[in-house]
C-alpha positions in Angstrom: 198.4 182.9 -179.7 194.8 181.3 -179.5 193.6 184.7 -178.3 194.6 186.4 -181.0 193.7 184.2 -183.7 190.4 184.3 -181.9 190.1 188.3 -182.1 191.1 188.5 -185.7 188.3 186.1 -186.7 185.6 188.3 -184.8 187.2 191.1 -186.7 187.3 190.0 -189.9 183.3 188.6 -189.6 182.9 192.4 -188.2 184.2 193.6 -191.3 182.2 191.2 -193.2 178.9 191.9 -191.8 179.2 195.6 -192.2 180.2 195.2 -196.2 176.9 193.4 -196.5 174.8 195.7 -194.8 176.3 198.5 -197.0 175.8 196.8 -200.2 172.3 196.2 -198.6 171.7 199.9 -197.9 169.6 202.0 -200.3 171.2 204.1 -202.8 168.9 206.9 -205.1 169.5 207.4 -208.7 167.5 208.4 -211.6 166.0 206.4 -214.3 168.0 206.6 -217.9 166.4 203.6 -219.8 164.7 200.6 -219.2 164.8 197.5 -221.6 161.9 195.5 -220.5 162.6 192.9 -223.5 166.3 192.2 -221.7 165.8 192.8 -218.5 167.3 195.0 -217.6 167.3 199.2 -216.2 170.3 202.3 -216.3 170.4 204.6 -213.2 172.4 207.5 -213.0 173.3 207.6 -209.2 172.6 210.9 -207.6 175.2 211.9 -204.7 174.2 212.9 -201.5 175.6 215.2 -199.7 177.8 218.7 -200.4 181.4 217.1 -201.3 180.8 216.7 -205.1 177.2 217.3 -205.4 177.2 218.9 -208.4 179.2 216.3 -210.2 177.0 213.1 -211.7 178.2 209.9 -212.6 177.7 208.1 -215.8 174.7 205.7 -215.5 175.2 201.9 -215.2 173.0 199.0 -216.0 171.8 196.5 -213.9 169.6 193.4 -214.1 166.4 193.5 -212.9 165.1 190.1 -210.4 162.0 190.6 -211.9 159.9 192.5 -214.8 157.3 193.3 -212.3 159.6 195.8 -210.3 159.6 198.0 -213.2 155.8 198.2 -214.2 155.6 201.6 -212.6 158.5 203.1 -213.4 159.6 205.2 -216.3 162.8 207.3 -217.8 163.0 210.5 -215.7 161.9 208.8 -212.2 164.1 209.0 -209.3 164.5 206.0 -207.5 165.8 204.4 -204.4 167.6 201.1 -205.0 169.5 198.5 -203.5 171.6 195.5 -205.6 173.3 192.5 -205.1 176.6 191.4 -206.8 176.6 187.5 -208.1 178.8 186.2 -210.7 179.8 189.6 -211.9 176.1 191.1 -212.5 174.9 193.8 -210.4 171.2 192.6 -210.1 168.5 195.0 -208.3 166.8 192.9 -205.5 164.8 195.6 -204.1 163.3 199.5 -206.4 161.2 202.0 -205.0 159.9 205.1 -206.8 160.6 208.4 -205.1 157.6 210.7 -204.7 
């Protein structure tokens, strides 16, 4: 019984470490709006890939961790992006520009 309890708990901090790197992972999109004044930037994520890639999603907002990530970038741009989720707000934590 202590065995087992034992393996479920490395599986379950498996499954958690692997969520987090995901969420971690970059994910490319393109630039619909920014609203400097709030905060905040819409990015329409592109897929990857064959399986649906020539369907695009709607774009979603997020926060912005801070006004200076965004200097450089502009409606149009394509972008490579990861977020975090806290308290219900997907905030960017990390936006690079795709060349």
């Amino acid at each position: 019984m202590r065995a087992a309890t034992i393996a479920l708990a490395g599986i379950a901090a498996v499954a958690i470490s692997m969520s987090v790197a995901a969420a971690e992972q970059g994910t490319t999109g393109m630039v619909t709006g920014i609203n400097r004044l709030n905060g905040t930037i819409s990015i329409q994520r592109i897929q990857t890939g064959t399986v649906g890639a020539n369907t695009s999603g709607t774009a979603e907002e997020f926060k912005i961790k801070d006004n200076a990530m965004v200097e450089d970038i502009h409606a149009g741009d394509r972008v490579t992006f990861s977020t975090s989720d806290g308290g219900g707000t997907k905030t960017i934590t990390k936006l690079d520009r795709q060349k």
